[in-house]
FIDONU-208261 format. One record per residue: x, y, z of N, C-alpha, C in turn. Coordinates in steps of 0.001 Angstrom, whole numbers, plus 500000, padded with zeros to 6 digits. Example, Ala and Ser with C-alpha at 12.3 -4.5 7.8 and 13.67 -1.06 7.14 Angstrom:
# FIDONU-208261
r npx: 513190; npy: 494310; npz: 507800; capx: 512300; capy: 495500; capz: 507800; cpx: 513200; cpy: 496700; cpz: 507800
r npx: 512850; npy: 497750; npz: 507080; capx: 513670; capy: 498940; capz: 507140; cpx: 512900; cpy: 500030; cpz: 507870
# end
This chain:
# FIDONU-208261
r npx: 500861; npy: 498815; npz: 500000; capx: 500000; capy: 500000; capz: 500000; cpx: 500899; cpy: 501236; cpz: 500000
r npx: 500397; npy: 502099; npz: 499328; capx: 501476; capy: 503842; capz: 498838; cpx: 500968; cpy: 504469; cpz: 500194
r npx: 501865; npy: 505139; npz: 500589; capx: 501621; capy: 505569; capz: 501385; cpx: 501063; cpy: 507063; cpz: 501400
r npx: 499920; npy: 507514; npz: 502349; capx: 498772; capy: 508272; capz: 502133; cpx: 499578; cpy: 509944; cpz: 502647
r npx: 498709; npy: 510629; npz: 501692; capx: 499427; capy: 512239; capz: 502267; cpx: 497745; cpy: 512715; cpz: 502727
r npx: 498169; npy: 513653; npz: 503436; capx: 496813; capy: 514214; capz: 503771; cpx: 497159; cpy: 515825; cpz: 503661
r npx: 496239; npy: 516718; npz: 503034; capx: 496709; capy: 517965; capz: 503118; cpx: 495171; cpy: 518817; cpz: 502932
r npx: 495565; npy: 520215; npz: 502745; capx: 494390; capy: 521037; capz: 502938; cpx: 493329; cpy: 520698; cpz: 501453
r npx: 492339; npy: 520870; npz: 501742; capx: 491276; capy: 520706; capz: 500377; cpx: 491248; cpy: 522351; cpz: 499784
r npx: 491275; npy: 522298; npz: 498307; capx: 490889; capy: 523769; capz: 497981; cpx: 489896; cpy: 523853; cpz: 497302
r npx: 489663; npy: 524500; npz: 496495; capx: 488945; capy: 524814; capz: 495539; cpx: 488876; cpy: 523840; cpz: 494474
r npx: 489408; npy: 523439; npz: 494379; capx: 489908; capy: 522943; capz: 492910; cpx: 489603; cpy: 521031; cpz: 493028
r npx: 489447; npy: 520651; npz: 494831; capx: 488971; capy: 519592; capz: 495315; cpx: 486883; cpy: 519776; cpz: 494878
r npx: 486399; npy: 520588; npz: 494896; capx: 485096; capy: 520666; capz: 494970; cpx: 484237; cpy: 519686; cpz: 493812
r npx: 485078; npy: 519176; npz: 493093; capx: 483754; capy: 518264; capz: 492344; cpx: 484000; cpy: 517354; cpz: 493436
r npx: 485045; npy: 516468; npz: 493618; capx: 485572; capy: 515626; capz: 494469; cpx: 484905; cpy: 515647; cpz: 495846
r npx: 485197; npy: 516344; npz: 496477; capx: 483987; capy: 516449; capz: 497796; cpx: 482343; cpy: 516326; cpz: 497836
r npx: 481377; npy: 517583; npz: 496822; capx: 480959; capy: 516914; capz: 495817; cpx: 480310; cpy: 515185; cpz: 496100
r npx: 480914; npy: 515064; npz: 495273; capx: 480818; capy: 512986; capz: 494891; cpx: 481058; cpy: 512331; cpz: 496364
r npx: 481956; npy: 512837; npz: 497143; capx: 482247; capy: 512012; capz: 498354; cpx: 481041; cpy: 512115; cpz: 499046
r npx: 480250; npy: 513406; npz: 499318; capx: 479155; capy: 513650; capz: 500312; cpx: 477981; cpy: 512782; cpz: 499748
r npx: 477633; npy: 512781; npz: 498527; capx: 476609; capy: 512361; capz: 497577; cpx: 476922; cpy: 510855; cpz: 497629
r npx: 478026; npy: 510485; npz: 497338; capx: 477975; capy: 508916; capz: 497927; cpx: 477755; cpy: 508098; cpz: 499413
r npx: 478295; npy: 509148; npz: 499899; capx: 478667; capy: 508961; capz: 501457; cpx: 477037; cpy: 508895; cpz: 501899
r npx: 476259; npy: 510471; npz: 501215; capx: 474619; capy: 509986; capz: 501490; cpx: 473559; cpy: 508987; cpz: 501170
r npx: 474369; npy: 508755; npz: 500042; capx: 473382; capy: 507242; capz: 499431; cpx: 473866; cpy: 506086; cpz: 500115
r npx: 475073; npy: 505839; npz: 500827; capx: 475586; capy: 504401; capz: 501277; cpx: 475093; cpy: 504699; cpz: 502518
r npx: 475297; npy: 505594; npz: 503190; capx: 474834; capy: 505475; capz: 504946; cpx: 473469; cpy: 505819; cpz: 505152
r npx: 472772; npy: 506366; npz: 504313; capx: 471055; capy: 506841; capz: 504811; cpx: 470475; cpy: 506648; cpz: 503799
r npx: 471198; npy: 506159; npz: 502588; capx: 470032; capy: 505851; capz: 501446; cpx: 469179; cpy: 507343; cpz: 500833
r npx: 470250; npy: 508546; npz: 500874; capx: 469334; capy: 509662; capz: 500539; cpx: 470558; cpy: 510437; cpz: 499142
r npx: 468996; npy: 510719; npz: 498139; capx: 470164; capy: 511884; capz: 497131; cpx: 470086; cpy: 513059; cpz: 497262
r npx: 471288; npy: 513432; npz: 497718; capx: 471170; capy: 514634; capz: 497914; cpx: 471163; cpy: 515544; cpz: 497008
r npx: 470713; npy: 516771; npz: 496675; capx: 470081; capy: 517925; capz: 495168; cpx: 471792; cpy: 518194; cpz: 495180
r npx: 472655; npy: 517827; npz: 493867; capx: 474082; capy: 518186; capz: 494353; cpx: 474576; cpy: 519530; cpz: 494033
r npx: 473105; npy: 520282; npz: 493145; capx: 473403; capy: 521688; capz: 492948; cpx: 473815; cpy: 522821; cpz: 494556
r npx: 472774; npy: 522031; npz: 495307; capx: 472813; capy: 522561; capz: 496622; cpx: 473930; cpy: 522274; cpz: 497310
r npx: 474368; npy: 520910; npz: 497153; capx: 475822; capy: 520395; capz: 497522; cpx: 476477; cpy: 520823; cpz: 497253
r npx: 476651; npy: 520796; npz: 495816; capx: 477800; capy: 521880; capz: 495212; cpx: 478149; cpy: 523563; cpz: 496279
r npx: 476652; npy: 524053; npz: 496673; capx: 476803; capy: 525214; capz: 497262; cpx: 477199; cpy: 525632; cpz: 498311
r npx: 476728; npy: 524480; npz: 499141; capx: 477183; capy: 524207; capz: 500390; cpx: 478954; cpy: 523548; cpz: 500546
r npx: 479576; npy: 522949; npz: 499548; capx: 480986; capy: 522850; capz: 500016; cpx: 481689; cpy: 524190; cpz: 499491
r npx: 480934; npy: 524602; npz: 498246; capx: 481768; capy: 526061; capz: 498222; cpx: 482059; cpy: 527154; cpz: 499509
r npx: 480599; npy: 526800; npz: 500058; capx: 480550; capy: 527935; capz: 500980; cpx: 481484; cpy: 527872; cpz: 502223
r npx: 482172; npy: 526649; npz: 502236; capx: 482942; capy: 526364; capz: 503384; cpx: 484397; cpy: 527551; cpz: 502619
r npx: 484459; npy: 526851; npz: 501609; capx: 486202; capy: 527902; capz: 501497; cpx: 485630; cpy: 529119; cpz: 500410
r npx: 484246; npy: 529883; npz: 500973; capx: 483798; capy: 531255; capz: 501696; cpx: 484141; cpy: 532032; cpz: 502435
r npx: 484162; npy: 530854; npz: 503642; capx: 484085; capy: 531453; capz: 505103; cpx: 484706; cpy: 530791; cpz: 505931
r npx: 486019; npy: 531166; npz: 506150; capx: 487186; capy: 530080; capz: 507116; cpx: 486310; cpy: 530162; cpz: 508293
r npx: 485283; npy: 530947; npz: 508964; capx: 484724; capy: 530569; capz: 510225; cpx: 483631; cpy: 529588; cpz: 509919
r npx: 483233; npy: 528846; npz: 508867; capx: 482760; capy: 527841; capz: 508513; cpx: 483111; cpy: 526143; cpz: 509210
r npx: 484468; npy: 526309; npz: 508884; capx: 485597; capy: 525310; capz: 508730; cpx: 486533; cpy: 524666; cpz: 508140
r npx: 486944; npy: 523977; npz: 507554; capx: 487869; capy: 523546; capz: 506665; cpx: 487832; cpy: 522148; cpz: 506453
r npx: 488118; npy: 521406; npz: 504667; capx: 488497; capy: 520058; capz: 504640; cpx: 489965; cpy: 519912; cpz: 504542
r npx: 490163; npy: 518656; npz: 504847; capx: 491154; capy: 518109; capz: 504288; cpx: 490880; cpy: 516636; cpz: 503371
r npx: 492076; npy: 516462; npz: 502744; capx: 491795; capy: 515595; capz: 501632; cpx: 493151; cpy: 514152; cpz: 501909
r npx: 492731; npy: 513051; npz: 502028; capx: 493677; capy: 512275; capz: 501663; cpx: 493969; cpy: 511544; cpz: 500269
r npx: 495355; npy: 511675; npz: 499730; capx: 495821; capy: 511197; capz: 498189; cpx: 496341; cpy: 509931; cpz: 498663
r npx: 496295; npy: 509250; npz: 497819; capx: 497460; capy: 508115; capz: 497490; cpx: 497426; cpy: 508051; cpz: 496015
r npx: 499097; npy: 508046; npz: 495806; capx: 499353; capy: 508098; capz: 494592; cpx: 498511; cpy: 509484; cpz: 493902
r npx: 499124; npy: 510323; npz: 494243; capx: 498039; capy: 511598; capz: 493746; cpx: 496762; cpy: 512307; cpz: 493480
r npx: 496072; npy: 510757; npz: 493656; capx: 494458; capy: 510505; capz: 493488; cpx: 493909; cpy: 511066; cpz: 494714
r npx: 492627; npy: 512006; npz: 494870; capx: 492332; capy: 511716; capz: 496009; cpx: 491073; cpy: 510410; cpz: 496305
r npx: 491230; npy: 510187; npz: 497570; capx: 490798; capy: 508586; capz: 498029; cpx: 490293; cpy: 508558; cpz: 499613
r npx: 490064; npy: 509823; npz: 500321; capx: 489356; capy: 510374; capz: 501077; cpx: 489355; cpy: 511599; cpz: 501650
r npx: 488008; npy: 511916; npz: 501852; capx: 488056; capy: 512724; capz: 502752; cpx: 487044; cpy: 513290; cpz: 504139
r npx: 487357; npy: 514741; npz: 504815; capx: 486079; capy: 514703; capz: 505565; cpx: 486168; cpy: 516502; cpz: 506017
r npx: 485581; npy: 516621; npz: 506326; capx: 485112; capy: 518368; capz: 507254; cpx: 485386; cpy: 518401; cpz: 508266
r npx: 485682; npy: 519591; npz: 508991; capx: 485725; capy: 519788; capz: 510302; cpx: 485356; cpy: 521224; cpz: 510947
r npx: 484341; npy: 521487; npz: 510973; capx: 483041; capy: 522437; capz: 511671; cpx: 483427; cpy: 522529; cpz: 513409
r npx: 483022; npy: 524093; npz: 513425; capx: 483317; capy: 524609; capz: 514952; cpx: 482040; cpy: 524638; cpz: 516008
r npx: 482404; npy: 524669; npz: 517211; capx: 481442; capy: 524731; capz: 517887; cpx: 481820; cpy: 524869; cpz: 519143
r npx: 481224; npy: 526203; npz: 519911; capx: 482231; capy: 526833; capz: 520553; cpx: 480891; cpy: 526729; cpz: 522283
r npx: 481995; npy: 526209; npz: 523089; capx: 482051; capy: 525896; capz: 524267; cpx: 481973; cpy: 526796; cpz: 525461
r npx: 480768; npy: 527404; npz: 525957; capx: 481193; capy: 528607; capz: 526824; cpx: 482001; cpy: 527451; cpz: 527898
r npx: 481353; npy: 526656; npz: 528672; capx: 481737; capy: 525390; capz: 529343; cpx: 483005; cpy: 525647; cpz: 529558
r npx: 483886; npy: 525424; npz: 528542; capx: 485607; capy: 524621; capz: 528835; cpx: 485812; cpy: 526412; cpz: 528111
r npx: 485050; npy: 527270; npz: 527585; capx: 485962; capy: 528181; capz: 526868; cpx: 487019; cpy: 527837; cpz: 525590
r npx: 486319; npy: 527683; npz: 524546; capx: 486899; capy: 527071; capz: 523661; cpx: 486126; cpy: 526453; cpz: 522404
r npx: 486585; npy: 525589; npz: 521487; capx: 485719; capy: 524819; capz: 520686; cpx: 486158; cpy: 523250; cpz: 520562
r npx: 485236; npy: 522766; npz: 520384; capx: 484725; capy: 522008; capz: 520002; cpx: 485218; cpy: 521754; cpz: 518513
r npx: 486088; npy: 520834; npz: 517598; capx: 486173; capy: 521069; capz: 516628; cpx: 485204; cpy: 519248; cpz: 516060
r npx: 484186; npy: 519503; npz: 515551; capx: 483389; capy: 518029; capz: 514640; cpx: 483850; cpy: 517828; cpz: 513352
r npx: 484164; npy: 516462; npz: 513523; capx: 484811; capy: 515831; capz: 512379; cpx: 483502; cpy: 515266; cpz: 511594
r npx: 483339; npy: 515735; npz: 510497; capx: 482123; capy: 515379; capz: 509595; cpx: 482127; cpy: 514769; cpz: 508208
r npx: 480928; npy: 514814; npz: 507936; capx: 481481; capy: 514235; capz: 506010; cpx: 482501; cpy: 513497; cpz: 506041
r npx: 482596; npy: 512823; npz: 506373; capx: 483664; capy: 511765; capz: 506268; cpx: 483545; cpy: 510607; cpz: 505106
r npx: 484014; npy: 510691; npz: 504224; capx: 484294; capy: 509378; capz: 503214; cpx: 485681; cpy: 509103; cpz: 502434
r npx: 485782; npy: 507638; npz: 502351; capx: 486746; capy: 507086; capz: 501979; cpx: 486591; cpy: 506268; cpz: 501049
r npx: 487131; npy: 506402; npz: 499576; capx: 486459; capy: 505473; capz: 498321; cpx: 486629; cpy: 504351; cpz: 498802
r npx: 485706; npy: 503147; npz: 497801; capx: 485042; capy: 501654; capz: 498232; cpx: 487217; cpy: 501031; cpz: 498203
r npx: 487379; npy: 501579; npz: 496907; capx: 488832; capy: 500676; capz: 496962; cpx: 490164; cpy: 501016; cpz: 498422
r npx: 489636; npy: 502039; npz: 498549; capx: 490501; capy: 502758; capz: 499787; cpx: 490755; cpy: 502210; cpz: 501178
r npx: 489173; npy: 501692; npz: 501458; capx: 488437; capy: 501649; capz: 502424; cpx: 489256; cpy: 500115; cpz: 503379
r npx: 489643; npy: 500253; npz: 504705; capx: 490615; capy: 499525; capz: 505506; cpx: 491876; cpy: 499239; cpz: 505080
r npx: 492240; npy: 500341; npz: 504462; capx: 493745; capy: 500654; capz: 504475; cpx: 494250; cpy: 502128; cpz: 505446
r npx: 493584; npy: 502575; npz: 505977; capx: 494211; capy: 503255; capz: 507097; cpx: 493855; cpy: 504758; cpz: 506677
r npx: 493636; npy: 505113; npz: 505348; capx: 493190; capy: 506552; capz: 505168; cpx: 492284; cpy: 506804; cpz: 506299
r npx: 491204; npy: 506773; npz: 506529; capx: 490736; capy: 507566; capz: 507995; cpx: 491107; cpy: 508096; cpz: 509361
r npx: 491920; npy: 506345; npz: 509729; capx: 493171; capy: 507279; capz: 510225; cpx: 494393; cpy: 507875; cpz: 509988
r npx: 494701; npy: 508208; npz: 508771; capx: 495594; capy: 508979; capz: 508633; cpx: 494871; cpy: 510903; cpz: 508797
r npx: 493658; npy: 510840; npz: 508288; capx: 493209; capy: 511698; capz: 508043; cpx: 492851; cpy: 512248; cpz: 509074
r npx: 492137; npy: 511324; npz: 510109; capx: 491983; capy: 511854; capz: 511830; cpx: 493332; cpy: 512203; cpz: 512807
r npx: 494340; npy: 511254; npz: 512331; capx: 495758; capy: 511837; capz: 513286; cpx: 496114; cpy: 513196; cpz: 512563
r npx: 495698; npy: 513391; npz: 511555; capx: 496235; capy: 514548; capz: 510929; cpx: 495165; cpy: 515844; cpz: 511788
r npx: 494097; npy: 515834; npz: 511762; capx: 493406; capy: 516675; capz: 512332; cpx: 493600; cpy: 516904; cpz: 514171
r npx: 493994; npy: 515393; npz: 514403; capx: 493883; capy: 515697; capz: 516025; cpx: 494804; cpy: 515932; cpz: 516101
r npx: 496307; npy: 515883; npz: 515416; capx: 497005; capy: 516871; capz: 515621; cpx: 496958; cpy: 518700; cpz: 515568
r npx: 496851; npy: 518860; npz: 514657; capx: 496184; capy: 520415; capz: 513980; cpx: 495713; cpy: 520948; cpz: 515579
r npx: 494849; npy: 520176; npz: 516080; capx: 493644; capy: 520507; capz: 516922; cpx: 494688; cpy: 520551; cpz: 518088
r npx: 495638; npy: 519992; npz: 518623; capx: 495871; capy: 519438; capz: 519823; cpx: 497376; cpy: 520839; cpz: 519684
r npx: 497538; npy: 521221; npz: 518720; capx: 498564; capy: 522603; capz: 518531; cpx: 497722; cpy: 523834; cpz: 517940
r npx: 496576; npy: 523600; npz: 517969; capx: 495419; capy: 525454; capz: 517144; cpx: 495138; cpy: 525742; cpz: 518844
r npx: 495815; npy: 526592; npz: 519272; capx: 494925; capy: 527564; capz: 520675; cpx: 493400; cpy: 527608; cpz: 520860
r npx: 492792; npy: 527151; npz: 521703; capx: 491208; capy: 527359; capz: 521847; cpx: 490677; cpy: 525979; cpz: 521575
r npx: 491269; npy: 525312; npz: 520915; capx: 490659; capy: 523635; capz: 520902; cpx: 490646; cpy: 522991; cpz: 522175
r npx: 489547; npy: 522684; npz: 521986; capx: 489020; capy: 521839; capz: 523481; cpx: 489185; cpy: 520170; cpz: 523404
r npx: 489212; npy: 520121; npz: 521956; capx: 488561; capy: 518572; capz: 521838; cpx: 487653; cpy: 518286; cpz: 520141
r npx: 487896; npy: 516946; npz: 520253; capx: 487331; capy: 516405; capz: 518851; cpx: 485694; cpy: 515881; cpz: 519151
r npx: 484748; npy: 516433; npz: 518143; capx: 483361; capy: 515443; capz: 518211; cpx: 483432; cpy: 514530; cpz: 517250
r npx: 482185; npy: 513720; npz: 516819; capx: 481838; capy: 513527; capz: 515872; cpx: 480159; cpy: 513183; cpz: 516251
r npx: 479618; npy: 512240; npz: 515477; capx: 478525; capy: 511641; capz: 515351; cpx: 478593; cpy: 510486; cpz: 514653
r npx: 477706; npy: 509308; npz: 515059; capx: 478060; capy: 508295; capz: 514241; cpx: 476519; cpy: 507360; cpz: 514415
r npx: 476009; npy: 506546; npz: 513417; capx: 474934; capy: 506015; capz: 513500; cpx: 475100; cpy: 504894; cpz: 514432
r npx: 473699; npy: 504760; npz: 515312; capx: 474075; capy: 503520; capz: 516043; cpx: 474241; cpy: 502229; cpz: 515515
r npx: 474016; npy: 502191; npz: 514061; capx: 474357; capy: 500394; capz: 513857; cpx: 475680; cpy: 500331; cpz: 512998
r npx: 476198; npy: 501585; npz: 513505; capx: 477946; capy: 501556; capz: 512846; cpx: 478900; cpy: 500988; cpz: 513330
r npx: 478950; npy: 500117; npz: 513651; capx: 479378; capy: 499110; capz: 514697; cpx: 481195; cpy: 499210; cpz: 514222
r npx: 481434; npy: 498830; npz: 513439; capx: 482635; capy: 499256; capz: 512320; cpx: 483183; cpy: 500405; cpz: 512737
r npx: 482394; npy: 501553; npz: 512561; capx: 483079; capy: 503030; capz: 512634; cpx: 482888; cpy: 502842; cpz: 514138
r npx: 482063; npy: 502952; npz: 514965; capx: 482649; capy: 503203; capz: 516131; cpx: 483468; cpy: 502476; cpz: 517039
r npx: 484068; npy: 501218; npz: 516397; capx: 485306; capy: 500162; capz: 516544; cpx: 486519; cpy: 500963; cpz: 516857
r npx: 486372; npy: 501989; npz: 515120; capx: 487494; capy: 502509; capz: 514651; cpx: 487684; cpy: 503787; cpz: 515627
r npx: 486447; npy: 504504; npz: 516122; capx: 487030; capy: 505493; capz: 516470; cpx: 487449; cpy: 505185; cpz: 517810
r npx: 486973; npy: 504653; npz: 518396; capx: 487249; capy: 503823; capz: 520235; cpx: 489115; cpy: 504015; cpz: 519876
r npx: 489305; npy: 503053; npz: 519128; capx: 490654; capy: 502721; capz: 518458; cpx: 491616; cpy: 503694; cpz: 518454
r npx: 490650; npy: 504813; npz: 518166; capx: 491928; capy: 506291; capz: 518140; cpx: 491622; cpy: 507073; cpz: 519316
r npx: 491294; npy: 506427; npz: 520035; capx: 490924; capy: 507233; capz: 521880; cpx: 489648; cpy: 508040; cpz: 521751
r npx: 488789; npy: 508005; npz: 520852; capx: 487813; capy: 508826; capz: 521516; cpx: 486520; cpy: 507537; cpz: 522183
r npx: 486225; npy: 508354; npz: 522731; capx: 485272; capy: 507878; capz: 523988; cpx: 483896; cpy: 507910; cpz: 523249
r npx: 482645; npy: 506703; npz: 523580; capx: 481632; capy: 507552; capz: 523269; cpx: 480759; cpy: 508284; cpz: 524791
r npx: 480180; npy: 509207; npz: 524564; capx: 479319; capy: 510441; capz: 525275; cpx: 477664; cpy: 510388; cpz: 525557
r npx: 477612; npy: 510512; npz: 526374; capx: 476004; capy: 510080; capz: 527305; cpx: 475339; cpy: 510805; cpz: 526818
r npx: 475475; npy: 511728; npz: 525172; capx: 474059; capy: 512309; capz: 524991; cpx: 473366; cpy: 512066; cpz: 523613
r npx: 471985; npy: 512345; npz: 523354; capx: 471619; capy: 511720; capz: 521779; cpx: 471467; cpy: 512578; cpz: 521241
r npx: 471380; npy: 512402; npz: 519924; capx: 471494; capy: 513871; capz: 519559; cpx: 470310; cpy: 514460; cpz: 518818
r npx: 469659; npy: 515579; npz: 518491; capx: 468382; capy: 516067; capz: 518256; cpx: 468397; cpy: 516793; cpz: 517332
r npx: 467433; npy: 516811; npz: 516302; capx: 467594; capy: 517847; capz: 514925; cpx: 465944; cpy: 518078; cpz: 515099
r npx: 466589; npy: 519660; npz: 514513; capx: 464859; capy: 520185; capz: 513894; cpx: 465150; cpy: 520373; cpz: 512331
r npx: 465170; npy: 519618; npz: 511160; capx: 465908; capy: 520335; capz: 509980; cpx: 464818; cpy: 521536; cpz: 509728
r npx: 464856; npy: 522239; npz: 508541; capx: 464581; capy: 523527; capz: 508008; cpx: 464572; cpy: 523211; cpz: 506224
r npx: 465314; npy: 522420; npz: 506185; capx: 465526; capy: 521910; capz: 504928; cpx: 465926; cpy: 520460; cpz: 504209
r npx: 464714; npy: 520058; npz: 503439; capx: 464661; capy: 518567; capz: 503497; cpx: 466085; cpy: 518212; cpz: 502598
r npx: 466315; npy: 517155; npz: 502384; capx: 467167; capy: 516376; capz: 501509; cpx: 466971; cpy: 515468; cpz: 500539
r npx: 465722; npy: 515194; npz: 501060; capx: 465166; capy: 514352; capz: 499463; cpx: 463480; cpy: 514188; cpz: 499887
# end
């Protein structure tokens, strides 16, 4: 296996992210998402650095995953909260270690950016797999469930 780089996503990643979210929505919830809107919504991240930022993992120059990472700020600890989101890793990619390459890369970032408190995420309960993996990289899971009002459907 080549070994994986992980670096910042730009502009120029956006069909690519794109396709990752749109797949990532049809394999885990079975939903299509409108990708004009998709399209709008990853632009709008490298809009607005108080948005958040992706990163992208390559092998062999290709990219072959990636994911988001959205703020959320803590009066509590004073600080944020940084959520690791959108997360996908192509079908051929997938248990060769890109995720965690892509998460040590962030919990580093996080564990040297001033004001970071800590990593979230979210994960479905019959992800039995992903939350294997994340136990695996020290995070804990958390005593609360989580609640949406959307505003805007998805399919």
């Amino acid at each position: 296996m080549t070994d994986i780089r992980i670096r910042a996503a730009t502009r120029d990643d956006i069909a690519f992210l794109v396709d990752a979210n749109a797949a990532m929505a049809q394999e885990t919830e079975g939903k299509s998402l409108d990708r004009e809107r998709l399209g709008r919504g990853v632009a709008a991240v490298f809009d607005d650095a108080r948005r958040g930022f992706y990163r992208i993992a390559e092998r062999d120059g290709q990219a072959v995953g990636c994911l988001l990472v959205t703020f959320e700020w803590s009066d509590w600890r004073d600080g944020d909260w940084w959520w690791i989101q959108s997360v996908y890793v192509t079908p051929p990619a997938r248990r060769h270690g890109v995720f965690r390459a892509l998460y040590r890369e962030v919990e580093s970032a996080a564990q040297t950016t001033p004001g970071v408190v800590g990593l979230r995420l979210y994960v479905e309960w019959e992800n039995a797999r992903a939350q294997r993996t994340y136990a695996s990289l020290g995070m804990e899971q958390e005593h609360y469930h989580l609640y949406a009002r959307p505003f805007v459907a998805l399919s």
